[in-house]
C-alpha positions in Angstrom: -33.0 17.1 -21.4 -32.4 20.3 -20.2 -30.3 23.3 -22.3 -28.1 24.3 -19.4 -25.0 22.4 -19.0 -24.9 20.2 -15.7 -23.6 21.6 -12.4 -20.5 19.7 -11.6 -19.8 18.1 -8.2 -18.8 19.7 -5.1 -16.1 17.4 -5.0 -14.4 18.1 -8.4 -12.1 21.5 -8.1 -13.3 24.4 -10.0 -10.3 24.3 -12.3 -10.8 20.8 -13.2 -14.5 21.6 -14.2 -13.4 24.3 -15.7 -10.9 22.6 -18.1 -13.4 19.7 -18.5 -16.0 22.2 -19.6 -13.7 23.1 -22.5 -13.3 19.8 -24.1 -15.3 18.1 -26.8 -17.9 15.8 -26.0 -15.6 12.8 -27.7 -12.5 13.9 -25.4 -14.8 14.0 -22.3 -16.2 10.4 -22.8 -12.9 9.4 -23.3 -11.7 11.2 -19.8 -14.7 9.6 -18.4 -13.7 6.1 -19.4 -10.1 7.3 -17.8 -11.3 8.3 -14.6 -13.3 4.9 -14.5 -10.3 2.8 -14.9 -8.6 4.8 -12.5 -10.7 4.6 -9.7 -11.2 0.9 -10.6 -7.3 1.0 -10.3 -6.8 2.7 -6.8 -9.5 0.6 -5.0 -7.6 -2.1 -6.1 -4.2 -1.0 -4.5 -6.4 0.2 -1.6 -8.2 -3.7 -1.4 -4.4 -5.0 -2.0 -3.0 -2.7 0.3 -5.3 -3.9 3.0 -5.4 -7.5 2.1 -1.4 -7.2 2.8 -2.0 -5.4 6.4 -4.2 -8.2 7.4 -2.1 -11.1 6.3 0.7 -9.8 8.1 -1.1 -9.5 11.0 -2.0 -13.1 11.1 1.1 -13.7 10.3 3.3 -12.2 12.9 5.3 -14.6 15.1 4.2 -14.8 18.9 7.6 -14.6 20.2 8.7 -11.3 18.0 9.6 -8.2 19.9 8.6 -4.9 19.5 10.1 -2.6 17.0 10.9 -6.1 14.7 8.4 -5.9 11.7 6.3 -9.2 10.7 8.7 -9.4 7.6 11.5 -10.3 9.7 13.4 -13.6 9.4 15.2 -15.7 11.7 19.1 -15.9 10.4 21.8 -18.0 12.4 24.6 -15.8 12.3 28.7 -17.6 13.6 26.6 -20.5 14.2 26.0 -20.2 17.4 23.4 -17.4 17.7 19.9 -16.4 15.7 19.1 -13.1 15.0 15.9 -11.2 13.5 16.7 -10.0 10.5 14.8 -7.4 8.0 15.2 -4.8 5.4 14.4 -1.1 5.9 14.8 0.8 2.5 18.7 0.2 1.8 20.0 -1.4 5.0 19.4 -4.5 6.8 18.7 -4.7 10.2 19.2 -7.2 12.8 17.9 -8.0 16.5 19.2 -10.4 18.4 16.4 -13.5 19.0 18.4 -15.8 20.9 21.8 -18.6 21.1 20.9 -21.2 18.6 21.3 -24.1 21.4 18.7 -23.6 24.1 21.4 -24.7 26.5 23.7 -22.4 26.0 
């Protein structure tokens, strides 16, 4: 093993390193086991994240318009016509699909 402390990663910003070079060897394995976890933790959103893209995808109705997300539902609305209907933060929003009778 050599006497000169390792160079750290390009990747790692110098005041990171330089903090990390300050701490005791039990604080850094316990970083280490934090930084694990973490990434662990993040490429699991990223996989969920992903997963979530591709099942709505499959999912997406045929007959939905532009500008109508794959979450949308169909609501009947005065009974006579159906709507798309979704949420966008606080407010729903609603596009008109079609009368609920194909005859009319």
């Amino acid at each position: 093993m050599s006497y000169s402390p390792p160079d750290p990663p390009r990747e790692v910003p110098a005041d990171i390193a330089s903090k990390l070079d300050e701490q005791s060897p039990e604080v850094l394995r316990q970083v280490a086991r934090f930084a694990e976890e973490l990434a662990e933790h993040r490429e699991r959103g990223a996989r969920l994240a992903e997963n979530e893209e591709e099942k709505e995808v499959e999912e997406r109705p045929e007959d939905l318009p532009d500008g109508v997300p794959a979450k949308a539902t169909i609501k009947e609305i005065n009974d006579n016509r159906y709507y798309w209907q979704w949420r966008e933060g606080e407010k729903v929003r609603s596009q008109y699909k079609g009368p609920v009778s194909p005859d009319e």
